[in-house]
C-alpha positions in Angstrom: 6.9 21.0 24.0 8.3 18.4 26.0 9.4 14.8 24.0 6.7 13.0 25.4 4.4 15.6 24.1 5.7 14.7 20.8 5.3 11.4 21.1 1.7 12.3 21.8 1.5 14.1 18.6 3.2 11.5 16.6 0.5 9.0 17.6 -2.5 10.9 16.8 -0.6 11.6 13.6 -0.4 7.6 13.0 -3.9 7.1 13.9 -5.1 9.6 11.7 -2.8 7.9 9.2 -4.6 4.7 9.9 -8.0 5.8 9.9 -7.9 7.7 6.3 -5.5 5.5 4.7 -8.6 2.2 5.9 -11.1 4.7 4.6 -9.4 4.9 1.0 -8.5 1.3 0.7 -12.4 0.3 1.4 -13.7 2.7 -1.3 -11.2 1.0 -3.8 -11.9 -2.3 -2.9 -15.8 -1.8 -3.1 -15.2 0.3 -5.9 -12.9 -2.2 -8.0 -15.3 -5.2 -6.7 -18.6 -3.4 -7.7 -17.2 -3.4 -11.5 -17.2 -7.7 -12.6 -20.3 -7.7 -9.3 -22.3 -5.2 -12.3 -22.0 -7.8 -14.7 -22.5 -10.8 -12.9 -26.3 -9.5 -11.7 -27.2 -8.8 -15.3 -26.4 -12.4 -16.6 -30.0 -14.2 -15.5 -28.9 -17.5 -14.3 -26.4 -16.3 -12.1 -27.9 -12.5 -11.2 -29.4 -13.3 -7.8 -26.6 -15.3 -6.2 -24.0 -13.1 -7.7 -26.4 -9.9 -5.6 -26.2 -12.3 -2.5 -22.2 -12.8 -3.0 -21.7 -9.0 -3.8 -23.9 -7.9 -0.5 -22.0 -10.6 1.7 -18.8 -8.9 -0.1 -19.3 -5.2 0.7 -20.7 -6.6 4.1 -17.4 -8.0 5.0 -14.7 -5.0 3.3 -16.9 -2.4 5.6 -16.9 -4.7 9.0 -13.1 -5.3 9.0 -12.3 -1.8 7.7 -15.0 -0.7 10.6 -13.0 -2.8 13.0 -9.5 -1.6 11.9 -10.1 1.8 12.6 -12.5 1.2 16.1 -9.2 -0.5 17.0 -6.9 1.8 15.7 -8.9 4.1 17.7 -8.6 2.6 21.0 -4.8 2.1 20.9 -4.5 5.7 20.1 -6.4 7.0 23.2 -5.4 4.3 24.9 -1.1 5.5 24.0 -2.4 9.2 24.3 -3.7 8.7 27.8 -0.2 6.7 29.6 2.0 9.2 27.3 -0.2 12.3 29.4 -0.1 10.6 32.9 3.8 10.0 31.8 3.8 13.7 30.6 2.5 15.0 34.0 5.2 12.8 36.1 8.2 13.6 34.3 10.5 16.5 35.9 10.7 19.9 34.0 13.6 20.1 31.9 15.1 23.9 31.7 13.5 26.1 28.5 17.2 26.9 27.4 18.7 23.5 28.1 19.4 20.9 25.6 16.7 18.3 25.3 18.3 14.9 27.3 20.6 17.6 29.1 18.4 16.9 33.0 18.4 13.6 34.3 15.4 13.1 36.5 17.2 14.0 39.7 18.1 17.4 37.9 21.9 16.9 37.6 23.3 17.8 33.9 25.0 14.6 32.2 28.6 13.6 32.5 
């Protein structure tokens, strides 16, 4: 595997990071605002504003969790696609050389 196809892996291993680790953190946050949001819409007075506040809530924790993984998304394919075309340019290095050991005019280093 050559080190930019490393790279490549290392950055779908970071989105995947980014996308499960925004995943988790929304169900705790609507999970651990759902709790005092339960009592609030059983005191009368206060029950339908606190429902309008807890809809707006879990309205905004899912769009910017929705938008940190669309992005997260983008940059990834977006990094995968220039480390390919970057992939497909560089020269060859030997199977049973050292990585680093080619510069790209196929000399060994000094």
């Amino acid at each position: 595997m050559s080190k930019l196809g490393r790279w490549r892996g290392l950055v779908s291993l970071l989105g995947d990071a980014v996308v499960h680790g925004s995943r988790a953190v929304e169900r705790v946050q609507l999970e651990t605002a759902a709790r005092p949001f339960w009592v609030l819409e059983r005191i009368p007075p206060i029950a339908l504003p606190s429902k309008v506040v807890h809809v707006a809530h879990d309205v905004g924790v899912k769009v910017t969790h929705g938008m940190i993984r669309g992005i997260s998304t983008v940059v990834v394919k977006t990094a995968d696609a220039v480390l390919a075309a970057a992939d497909e340019d560089a020269p060859a290095e030997p199977a049973d050389a050292p990585e680093g050991a080619a510069h790209r005019t196929g000399e060994p280093n000094p």
